[in-house]
N, C-alpha and C positions, 0 to 999 in steps of 0.2 A: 504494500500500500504506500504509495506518495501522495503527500499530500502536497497542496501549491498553496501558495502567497495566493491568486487568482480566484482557487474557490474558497477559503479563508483566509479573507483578509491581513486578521490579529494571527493569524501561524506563524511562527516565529523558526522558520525554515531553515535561518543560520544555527540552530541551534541542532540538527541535524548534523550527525557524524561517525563515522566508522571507526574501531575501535580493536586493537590489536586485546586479547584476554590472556589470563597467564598460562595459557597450554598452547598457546600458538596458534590458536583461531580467531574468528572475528565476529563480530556483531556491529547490528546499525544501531544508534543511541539517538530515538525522535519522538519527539513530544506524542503525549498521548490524545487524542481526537475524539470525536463525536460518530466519527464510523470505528469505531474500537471494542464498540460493545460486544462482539463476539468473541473478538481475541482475546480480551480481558476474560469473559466468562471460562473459554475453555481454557485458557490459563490457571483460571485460579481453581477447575476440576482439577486440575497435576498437579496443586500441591499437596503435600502430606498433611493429615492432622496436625503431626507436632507444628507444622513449619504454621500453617495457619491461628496456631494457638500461640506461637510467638508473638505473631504479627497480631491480634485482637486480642491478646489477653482470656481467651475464654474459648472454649469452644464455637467453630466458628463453619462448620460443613458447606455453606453455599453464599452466595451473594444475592442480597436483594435487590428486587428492580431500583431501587431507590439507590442501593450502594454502587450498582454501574453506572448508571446519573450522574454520581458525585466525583466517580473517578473518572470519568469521561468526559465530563463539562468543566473546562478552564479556562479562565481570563486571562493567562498566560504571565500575571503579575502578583497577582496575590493567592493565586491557585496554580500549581503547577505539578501535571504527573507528565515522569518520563519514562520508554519502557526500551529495553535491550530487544531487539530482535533477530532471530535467524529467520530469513527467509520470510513469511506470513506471521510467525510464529513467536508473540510473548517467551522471553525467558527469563526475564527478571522486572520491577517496578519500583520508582522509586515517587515521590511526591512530597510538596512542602504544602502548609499553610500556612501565611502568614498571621500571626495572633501582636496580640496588643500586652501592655504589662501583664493585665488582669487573667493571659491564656486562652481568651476569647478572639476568634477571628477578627481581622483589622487589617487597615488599609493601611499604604504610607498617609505619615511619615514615619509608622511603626517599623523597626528593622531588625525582630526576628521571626522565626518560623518552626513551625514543629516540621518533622520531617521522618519517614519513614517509608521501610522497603521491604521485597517481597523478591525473594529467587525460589525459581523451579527448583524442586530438589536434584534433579536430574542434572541440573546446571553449577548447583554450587559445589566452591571448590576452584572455581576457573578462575575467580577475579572479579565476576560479574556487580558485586554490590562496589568496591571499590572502584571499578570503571563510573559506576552511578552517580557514589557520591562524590566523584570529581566533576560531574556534568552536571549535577545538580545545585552542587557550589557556585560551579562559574556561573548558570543560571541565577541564580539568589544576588550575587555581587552585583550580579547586570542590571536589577531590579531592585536596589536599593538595599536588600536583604545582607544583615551583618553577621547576624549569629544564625545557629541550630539549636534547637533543643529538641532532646529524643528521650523517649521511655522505653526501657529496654527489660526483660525479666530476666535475674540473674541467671538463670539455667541457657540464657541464649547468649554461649562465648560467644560463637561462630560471629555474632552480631555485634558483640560490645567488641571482639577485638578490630574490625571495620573500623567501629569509629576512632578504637583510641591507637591506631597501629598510620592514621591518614597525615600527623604532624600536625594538625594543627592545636594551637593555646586551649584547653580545655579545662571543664570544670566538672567534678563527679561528685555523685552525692546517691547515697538511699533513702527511699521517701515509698513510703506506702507498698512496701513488698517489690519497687521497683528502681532497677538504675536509672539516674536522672544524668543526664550527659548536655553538658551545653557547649557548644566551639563556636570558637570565632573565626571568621572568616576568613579572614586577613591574612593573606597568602605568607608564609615564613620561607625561611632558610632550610627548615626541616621537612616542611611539607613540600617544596620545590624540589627537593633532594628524594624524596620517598616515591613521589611520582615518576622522576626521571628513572629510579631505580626500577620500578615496577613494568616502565616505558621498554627498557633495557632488557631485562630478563624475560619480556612478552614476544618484543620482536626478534629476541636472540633463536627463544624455542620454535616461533615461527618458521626463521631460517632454517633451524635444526630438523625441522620435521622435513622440510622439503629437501635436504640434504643427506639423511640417512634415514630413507623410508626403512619399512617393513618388507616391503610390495609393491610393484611398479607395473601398471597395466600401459600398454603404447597404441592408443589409438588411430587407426587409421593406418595399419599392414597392411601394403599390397599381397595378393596371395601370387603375383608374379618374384617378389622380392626384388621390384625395381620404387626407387621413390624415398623420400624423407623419413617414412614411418618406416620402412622396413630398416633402413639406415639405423636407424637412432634402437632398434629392437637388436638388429645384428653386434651393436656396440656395447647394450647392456650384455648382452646375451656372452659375449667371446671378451669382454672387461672383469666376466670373473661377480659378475654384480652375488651377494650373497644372500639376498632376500629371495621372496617368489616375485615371478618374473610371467607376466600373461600377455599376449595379443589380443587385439581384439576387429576383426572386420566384418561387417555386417553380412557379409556376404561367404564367407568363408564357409567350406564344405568339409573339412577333417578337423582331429583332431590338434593338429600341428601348424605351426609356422616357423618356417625355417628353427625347427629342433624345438619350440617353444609353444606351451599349451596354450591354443584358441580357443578364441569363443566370439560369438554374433555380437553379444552386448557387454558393457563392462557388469549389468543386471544379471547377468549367467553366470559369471567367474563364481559369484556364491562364496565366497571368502574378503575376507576387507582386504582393500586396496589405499595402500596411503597414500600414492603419488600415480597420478596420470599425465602421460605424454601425450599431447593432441597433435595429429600430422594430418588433419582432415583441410580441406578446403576451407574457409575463411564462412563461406555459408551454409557450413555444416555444424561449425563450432558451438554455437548455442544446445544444438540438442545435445551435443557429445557432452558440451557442460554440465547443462542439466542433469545427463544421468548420472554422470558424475557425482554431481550432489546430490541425488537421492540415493546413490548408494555409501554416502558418507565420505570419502577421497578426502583426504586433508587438504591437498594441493594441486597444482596443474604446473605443466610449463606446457603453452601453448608455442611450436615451432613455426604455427601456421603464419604467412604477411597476407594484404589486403588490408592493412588494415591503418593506422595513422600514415604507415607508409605510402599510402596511395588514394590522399585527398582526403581533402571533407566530409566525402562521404565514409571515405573509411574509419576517419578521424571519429565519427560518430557511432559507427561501431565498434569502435573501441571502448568508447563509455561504457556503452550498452552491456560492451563483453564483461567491463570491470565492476560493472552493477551486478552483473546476473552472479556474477564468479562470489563475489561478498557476499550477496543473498543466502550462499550456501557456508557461510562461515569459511572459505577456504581463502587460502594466497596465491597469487597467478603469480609467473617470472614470463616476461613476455607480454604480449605476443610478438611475433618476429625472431624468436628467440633463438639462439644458435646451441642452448642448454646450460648443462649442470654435471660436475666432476668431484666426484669424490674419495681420494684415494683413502682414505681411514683403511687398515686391514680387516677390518668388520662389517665395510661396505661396501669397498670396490665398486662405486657410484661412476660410471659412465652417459647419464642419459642425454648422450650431446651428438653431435655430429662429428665429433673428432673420431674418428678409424683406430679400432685396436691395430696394437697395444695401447691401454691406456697411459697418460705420463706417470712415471715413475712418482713415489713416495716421496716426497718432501715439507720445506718448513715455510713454504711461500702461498700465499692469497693471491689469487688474480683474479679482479673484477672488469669485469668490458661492458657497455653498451652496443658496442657494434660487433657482429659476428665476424668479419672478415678483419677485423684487427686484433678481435679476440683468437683466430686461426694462427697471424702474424707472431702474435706475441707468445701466444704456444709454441711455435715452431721455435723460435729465436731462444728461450727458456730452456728447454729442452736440447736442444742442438747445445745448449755450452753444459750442457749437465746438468739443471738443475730440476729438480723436482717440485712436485705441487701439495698443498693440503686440500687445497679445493679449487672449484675456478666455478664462477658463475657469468652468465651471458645474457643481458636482460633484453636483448635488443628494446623494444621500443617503449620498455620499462614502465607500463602502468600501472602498476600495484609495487611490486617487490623495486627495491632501488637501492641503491650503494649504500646510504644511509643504511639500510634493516642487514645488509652485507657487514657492516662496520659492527651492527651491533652486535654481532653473532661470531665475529674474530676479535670481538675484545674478549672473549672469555675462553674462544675457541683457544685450547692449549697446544694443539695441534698446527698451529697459524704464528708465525715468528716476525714473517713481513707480510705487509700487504698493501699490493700494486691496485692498483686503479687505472681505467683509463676512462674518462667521462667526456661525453656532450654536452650536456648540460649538467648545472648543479640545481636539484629541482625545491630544495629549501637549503640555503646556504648558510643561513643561520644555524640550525640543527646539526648541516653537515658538518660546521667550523666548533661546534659545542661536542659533537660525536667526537671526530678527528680527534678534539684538543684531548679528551682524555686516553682514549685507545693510543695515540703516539707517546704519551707519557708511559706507556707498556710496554710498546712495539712500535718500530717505525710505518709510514703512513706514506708510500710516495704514490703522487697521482700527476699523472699526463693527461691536461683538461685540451682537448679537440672541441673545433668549431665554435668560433665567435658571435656564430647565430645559432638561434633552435632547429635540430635538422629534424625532417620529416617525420612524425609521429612521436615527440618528444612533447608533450604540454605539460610545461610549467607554468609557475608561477614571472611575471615579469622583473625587471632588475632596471635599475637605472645605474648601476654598478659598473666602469669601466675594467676590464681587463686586469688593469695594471692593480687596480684595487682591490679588486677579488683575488690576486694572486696573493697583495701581502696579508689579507686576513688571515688567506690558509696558512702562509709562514706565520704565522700571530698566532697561530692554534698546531703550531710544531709539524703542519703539514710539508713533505719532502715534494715541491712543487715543479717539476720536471716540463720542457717544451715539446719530446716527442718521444715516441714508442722505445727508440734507441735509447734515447736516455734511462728510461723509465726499466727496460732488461738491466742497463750495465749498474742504476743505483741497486736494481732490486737483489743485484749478483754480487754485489760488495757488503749489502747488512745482511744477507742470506746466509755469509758464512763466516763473516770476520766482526771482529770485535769493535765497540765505536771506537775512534780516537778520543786521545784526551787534551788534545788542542790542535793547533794549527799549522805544526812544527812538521816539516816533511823532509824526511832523508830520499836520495836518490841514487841509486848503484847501477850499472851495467858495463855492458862491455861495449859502448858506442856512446864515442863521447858528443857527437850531434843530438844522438837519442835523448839523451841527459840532458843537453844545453834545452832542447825543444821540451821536455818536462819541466824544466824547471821554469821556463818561461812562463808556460802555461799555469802553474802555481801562482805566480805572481799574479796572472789574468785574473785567478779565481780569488786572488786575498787571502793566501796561504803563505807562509812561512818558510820558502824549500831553504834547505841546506844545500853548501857550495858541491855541486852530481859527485859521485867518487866512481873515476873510471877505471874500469876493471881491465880494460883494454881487447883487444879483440881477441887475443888469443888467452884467454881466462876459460879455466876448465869448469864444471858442475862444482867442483869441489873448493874453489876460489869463490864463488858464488855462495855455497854453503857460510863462508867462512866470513864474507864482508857483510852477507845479511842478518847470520848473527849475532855478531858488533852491532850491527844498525839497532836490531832491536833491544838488545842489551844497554842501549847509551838513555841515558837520563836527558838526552838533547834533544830527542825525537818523539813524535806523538805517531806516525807513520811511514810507511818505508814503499819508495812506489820501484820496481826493480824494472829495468829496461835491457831486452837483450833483440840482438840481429841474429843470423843464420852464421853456423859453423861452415866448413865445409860438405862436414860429415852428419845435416840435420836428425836422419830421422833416429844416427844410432845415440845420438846423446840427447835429445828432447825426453824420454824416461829421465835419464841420470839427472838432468839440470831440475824435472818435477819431483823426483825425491829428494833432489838436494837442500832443495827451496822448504820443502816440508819437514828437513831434520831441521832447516833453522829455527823454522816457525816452532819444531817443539821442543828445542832448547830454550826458545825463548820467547813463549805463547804473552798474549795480553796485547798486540797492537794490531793496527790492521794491514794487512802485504797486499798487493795489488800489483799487474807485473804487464807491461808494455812490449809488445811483441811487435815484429816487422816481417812477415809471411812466415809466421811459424804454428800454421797447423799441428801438426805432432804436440805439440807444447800447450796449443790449448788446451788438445784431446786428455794430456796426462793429468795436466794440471784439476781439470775438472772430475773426475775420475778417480776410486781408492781402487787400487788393486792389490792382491797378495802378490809375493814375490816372485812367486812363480806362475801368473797368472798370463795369458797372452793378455796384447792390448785388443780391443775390438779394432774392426776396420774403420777409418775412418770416414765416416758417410759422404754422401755428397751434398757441394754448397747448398744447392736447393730440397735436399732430401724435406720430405712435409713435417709429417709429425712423431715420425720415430725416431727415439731419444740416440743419441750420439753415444752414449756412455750409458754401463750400469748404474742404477742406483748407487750413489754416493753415498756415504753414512746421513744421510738426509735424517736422518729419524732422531738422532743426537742432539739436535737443535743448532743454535747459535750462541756462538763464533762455532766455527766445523775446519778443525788446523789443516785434515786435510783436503780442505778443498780450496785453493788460492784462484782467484777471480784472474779473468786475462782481456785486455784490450789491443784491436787492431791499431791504437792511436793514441797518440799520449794525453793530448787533450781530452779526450774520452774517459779515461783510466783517471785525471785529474779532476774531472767533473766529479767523477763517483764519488771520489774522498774528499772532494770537500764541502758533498753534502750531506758524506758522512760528519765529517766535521761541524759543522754548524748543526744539522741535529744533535749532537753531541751536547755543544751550549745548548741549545734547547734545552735537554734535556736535565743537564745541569742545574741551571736559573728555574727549570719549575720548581726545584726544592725552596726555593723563597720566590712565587709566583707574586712576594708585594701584597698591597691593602687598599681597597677603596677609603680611603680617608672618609671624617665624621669631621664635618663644621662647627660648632657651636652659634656659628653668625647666621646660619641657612636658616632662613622662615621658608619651611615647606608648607604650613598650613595655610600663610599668607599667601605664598603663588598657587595654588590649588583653587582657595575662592577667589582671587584675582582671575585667571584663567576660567573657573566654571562663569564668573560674569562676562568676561569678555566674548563668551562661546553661548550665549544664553539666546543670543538670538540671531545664531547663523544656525543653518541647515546642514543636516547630515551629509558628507561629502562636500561639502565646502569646506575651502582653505583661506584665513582670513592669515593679512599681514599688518602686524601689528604699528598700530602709529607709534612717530618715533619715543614720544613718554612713555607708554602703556610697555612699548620693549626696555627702554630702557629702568624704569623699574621694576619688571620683572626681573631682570640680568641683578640687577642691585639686591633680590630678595635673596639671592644665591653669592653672594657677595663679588658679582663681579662688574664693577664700575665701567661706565661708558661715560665720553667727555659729554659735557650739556653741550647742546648749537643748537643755534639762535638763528632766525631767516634773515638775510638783508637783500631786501628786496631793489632796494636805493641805496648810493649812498651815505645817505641821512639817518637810513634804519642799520645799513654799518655802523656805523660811529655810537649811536643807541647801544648796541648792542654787545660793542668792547666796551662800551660804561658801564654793562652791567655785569660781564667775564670778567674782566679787567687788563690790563697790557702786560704783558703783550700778546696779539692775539693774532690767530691767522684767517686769512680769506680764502675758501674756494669754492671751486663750484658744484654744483649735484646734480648735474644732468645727466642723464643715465649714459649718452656716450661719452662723456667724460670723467663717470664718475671714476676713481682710484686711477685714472693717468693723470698721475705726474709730470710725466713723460710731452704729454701735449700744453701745457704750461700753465696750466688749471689753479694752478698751488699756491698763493704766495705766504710764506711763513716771517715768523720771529718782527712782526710792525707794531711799533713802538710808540707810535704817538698818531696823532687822528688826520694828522697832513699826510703821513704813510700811507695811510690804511685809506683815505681818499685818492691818492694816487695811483695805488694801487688797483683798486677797484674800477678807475680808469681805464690804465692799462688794461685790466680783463676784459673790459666791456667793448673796446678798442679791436681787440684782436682775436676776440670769441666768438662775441652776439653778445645781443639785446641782454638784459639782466631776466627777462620772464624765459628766454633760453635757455642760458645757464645758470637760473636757479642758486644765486649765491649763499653764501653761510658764512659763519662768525666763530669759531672754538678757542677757546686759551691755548695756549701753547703748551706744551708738554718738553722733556727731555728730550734731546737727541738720543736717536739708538735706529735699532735695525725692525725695520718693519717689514711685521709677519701676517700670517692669514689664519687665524683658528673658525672651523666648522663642523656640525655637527647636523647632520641630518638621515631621515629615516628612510631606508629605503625598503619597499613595499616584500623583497624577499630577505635581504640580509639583517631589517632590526636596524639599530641604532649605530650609528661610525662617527667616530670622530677622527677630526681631519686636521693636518695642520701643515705650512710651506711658508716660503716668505712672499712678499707681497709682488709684485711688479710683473712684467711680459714674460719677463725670461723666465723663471719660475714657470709661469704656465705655459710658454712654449713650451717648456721640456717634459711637463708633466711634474715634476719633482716637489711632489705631496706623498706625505705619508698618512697610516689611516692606523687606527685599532678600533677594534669593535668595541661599545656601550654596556657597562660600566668599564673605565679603565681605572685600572689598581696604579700607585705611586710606579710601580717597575715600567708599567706599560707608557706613563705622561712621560718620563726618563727617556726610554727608548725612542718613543713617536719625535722627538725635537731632536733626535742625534741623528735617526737616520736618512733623513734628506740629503742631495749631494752635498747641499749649499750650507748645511750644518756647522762648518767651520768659522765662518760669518758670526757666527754665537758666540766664542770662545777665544776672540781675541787673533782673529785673522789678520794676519802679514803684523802685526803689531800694536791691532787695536787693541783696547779695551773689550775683555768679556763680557757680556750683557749680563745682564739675572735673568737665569734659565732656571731657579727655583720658582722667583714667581711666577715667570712663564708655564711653568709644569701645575702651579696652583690654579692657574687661569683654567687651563685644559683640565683639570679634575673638576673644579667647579661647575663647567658646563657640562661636563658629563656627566654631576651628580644632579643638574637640572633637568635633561633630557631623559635620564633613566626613572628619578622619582616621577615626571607627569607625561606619559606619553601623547599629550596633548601637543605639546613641543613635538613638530614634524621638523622642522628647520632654524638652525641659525646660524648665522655669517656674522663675525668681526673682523669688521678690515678697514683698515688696518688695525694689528697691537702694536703698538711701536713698545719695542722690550730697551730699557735704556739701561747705564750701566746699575740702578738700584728704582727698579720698582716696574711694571709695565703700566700702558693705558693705551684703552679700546680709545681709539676714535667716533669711529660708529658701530651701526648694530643692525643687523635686519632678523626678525621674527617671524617665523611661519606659524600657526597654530590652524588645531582642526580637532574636530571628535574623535578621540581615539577608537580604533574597530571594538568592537563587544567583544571578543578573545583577543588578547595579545600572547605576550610570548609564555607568562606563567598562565595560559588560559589549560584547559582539561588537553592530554594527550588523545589525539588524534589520528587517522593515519591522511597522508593527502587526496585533496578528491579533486582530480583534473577536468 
């Protein structure tokens, strides 16, 4: 059942949402209706006695007409039932009333509510009341509502632990044989944290279920065994899969499909099926789904396209597909999908299109949205040795997406790195709050493709450039890579080798160009090399042994990048030189080696590769060989650092990219041990701008963006203590001169016309005038070689300190949440782009880092011989706006520009304010899943 806006009015539609549960299923969370009364009824026949003697106190067998009335009929503000559903189907109820002191029903400006719930028995246990009472919350806050109060009979844990287990401030008492429970609304630290916890552990099992089913049925076997579906069966089939394994085509006449028990329907298999492959035509998929869901399927990976990939109209049967698939409480990966890999020894999960053999056993995550870079980056992976924990393929990614991938490798023990390659980032906020903790475990490198949304990708929109999306992810420890290449050679240097511990790089081989070109390339990258130590060309395996483990044995070095050319005699010392490398590394494990080759195949083969002593080496495959791995299993299973497995690059640059971003993840990872503090003001009136802003906003319209006139901004800015200079209009100048008499001298002139405003540059300015024949004169001149004064819009400010003038900004953008931004002021700056950004709230570390790392940051600190500015209060300035933008998310935008930062104090010049109705859910709104 959907209801619309259309046929009721008061339906409060946004309040509709899908909801990951703590078993890895789903349900829809929508307000309960006036067409409900049957659902309701046959609902509350499934529950139990007990459960309904919970919920009324009393024996309670049926519902009276009168009691479906009650629960049925809401004004959506002071009555509100919400109900969880699968498919048509009630599985849980929750509803507030709002009452008055006296516990009697009441309206605002009364702001609590009693509130109470109902789960099918058959359903509890999942999470279903805890999903509730989050959406029931955010309801309540949306509508005035502050508190809960519930009555609960002590014998009903299952219940009181709901409410006391959610964070939030609460109050408990006994009264009349029952718990009396009151919470406060007001979103915490604890309850933010329990939610996301719960958010994590739901979408974790999600992914898990779809990643090591039971049972995997592949709809849509040819009985020729030509096609997609036969593919994707033949790969489960001959990958070793360890669960049961079914076909299914409707048409099918035996027992068999290529070796594997048939059936017409996935309704005849007769045994539960946890995972279904769909390889049917694009307009067959709905029924396939369907049955799916009636036979219970946890999940799908649909391989089928037609579908965003191929227009608007596909675009809309995509919905449609990700509507029907949620109806059934399941998770879709796809559609367009190229699959799902899972080497666990207990699953042996191939449901992809990759051809046995499956990849080899390892400590590495690969996530793709595109199937054909997802082929790419297997082959490239595999081809140097390395093996996989998992690999997922979302192609057009509308349900399952990197995010719900993240959350299922942050715990996954099995997952040491994990690669990404994305098109879009479909919540980027989320993704950067995911990222930020999973990289604090394990690193996080991701090669983001396509500047635009490609075909069958909807997300949400970004007004986010590039350059600024890439430094959030660095901002949240993401390893932010520009292409596929990259993304192999970072993910094959933390796969096996240890982080460094600075930035310090030794350099050895036997070519001393090779060295000179490494060590150059460190420099490129902001590394530290050490003066190369040439080993000379005729240097044996055992020379090598012996310089590499000096290297790493020196207290000089954080890593050791090893550079060698071809012998005469390659392929019989490429062995000798890979074992020699690996006695150094275990004489003297703890740093990371990386080794710079010049056509020396044999030497990547070995490197990559453990062999016994006596073991032959494999052949070495061909360049284009597809997806069969080059080498055995490497001790993959070990984890990370892996001594014997040393990483190899055709290119020094290449090989110097990897380390040093290994290195800088490193500091990452370092500095999150003191990630800083959002600082506490004592001077912030937040209650003051709160009702400032509610009157300011009292009578604009929903979707309206109002810009604050320049008082109303300016003291706002001043309630959060951060000062803007007063200006005064001179319209004439006789209202100049007014107007230094009442700033006082000395004062400057310029002008505010919007193509003039902040150039300098165009002669706009006149500063430091002293007396009223100046400041006449001046205004002259302007008027003289500008325009008219109603042109250029003159002004009046006192004067300020010389210093270096900067640009602090903060505004929300509709997918990333709150940024703050900061650069210096003028063309050149914004020609270059050289702004830096961190996401809303930023802690003392993060206002630190944001003003050092511009290029132009040197200008701060006393450049070619100036005086240093104060970059403390600079850094005070930027916390204070982002402790205003984060407490009222009314604040969409603000711009100061300039701060002139002088050697002791800063001052805003101006100030520009955006404000607007914050959306009904913001970012601590109830966990959700997205609905494209």
């Amino acid at each position: 059942m959907r209801m619309t806006i259309e046929s009721d009015p008061s339906y409060p539609a946004h309040w509709e949402a899908d909801v990951v549960l703590r078993d890895g299923g789903t349900a829809r969370i929508r307000p309960i209706t006036t067409e409900d009364a049957g659902r309701l009824v046959s609902f509350y026949e499934q529950v139990s006695d007990e459960s309904k003697y919970y919920r009324f106190f009393a024996p309670y067998p049926r519902l009276s007409d009168r009691d479906v009335h009650r629960f049925t009929h809401h004004d959506y503000v002071d009555r509100v039932g919400l109900a969880a559903t699968i498919g048509e189907e009630f599985i849980g109820t929750v509803r507030y009333d709002r009452i008055g002191p006296d516990g009697r029903p009441a309206s605002a400006p009364a702001d609590e509510a009693e509130v109470a719930f109902l789960v099918q028995d058959a359903h509890q246990g999942r999470g279903v009341a805890s999903a509730l009472l989050e959406h029931i919350g955010a309801v309540a806050r949306e509508r005035g509502i502050r508190r809960f109060a519930a009555e609960v009979l002590p014998a009903n844990t299952k219940m009181i632990k709901v409410f006391t287990d959610v964070g939030y401030q609460q109050k408990r008492s006994f009264e009349d044989g029952s718990v009396h429970l009151t919470l406060d609304l007001e979103p915490t630290a604890e309850s933010l944290a329990v939610q996301r916890a719960r958010e994590q552990r739901a979408e974790a099992r999600s992914v898990q279920r779809l990643l090591a089913p039971g049972s995997v049925a592949v709809v849509g076997v040819s009985r020729s065994g030509a096609g997609v579906g036969a593919a994707a069966l033949r790969n489960l089939r001959d990958s070793g899969f360890r669960g049961h394994l079914y076909a299914v085509n409707e048409a099918v006449t035996r027992d068999l499909l290529d070796g594997v028990r048939a059936y017409r329907t996935v309704e005849a298999i007769g045994a539960p099926v946890d995972l279904a492959v769909i390889a049917v035509p694009a307009d067959r998929v709905p029924d396939a789904v369907a049955a799916c869901g009636e036979h219970g399927v946890q999940g799908l990976v649909v391989l089928s396209a037609g579908y965003g990939d191929s227009g608007p109209a596909g675009l809309a049967r995509q919905r449609e597909l990700l509507r029907q698939v949620r109806s059934y409480g399941m998770r879709l990966i796809g559609p367009n999908a190229y699959g799902v890999i899972n080497t666990a020894p207990d699953v042996e999960l191939n449901a992809s299109l990759t051809p046995a053999p499956m990849p080899v056993r390892g400590r590495t995550g690969l996530f793709t949205q595109s199937g054909a870079i997802g082929i790419a980056l297997l082959s490239a992976l595999l081809r140097r040795g390395e093996g996989l924990s998992s690999f997922v393929s979302a192609g057009n990614r509308a349900d399952v997406s990197g995010n719900d991938i993240l959350q299922y490798w942050y715990e996954d023990e099995a997952t040491d790195v994990a690669l990404m390659y994305l098109e879009t980032l479909g919540n980027p906020r989320k993704f950067t709050r995911l990222a930020r903790r999973t990289a604090a475990v394990k690193p996080v490198v991701v090669a983001k493709g396509g500047r635009h949304t490609p075909a069958g990708h909807v997300v949400p929109g970004t007004r986010l450039s590039e350059d600024t999306v890439s430094a959030l992810l660095r901002q949240a420890g993401v390893i932010r890579v520009d292409t596929v290449t990259e993304l192999v050679d970072v993910g094959l240097l933390l796969a096996s080798q240890p982080l460094p511990a600075g930035p310090r790089i030794a350099i050895l081989g036997n070519s001393e160009s090779l060295g000179v070109l490494t060590y150059d390339a460190c420099l490129a990258q902001g590394l530290r090399p050490l003066p190369p130590l040439d080993l000379t060309t005729a240097a044996s395996p055992e020379d090598f042994r012996t310089a590499l483990a000096a290297a790493l044995s020196s207290d000089d070095c954080d890593a050791v990048i090893v550079t060698a050319i071809p012998w005469v005699s390659e392929h019989a010392l490429a062995d000798d030189l890979a074992d020699a490398l690996r006695e150094a590394v275990a004489e003297a494990p703890g740093k990371p080696v990386a080794v710079v080759h010049v056509e020396l195949a044999e030497l990547v083969r070995a490197l990559s590769a453990t062999r016994g002593p006596d073991e032959e080496p494999p052949a070495h495959p061909a360049a284009d060989a597809a997806l069969t791995p080059a080498a055995p299993a490497a001790t993959a299973t070990t984890g990370t650092p892996d001594p014997d497995r040393i990483p190899s690059y055709p290119a020094a640059e290449r090989a110097v990219k990897a380390v040093a971003e290994a290195v800088r993840y490193g500091q990452w990872r370092r500095a999150l041990a003191d990630a800083g503090q959002v600082p506490e003001y004592e001077d912030i009136d937040e209650a003051g701008a709160a009702a400032q802003l509610a009157g300011l906003l009292a009578d604009v319209d929903d979707g309206a963006v109002l810009t604050l006139a320049e008082r109303d901004a300016r003291d706002l800015l001043a309630r959060y203590g951060i000062r803007v200079l007063p200006t005064l209009p001179a319209p004439s100048p006789d209202a100049a001169v007014r107007a230094a008499a009442v700033l006082g001298y000395p004062v400057a002139l310029k002008t505010t016309a919007p193509h003039l405003r902040h150039r300098a540059d165009l002669g706009g300015v006149r500063l430091d005038l002293t007396t009223e024949a100046e400041l006449r004169r001046s205004y002259e001149e302007l008027t003289d070689a500008l325009g008219k004064p109603a042109e250029l819009q003159p002004v009046v400010q006192p004067m300020v300190p010389r210093g270096v003038d900067t640009v602090v900004r903060s505004v929300i953008d509709p997918a990333a949440g709150a940024v703050l931004s900061f650069g210096l002021a003028g063309v050149a700056s914004e020609l270059l782009g050289d702004t830096a950004h961190r996401l809303v709230p930023a802690t003392d570390r993060d206002a630190a880092a944001l003003i050092r790392s511009i290029r132009a940051a040197p200008l701060l600190f006393g450049w070619r011989g100036s005086d240093p500015v104060d970059t403390p209060a600079l850094e005070e300035t930027l916390l204070r706006l982002s402790r205003l933008v984060d407490d009222h998310p009314e604040v969409i935008g603000v711009t100061l520009e300039p701060v002139v930062v002088a050697v002791e104090g800063v001052s805003a010049l101006s100030a520009t304010v955006r404000v607007a109705h914050p959306p009904a859910r913001g970012d601590l709104g109830p966990r959700t899943l997205p609905s494209y």
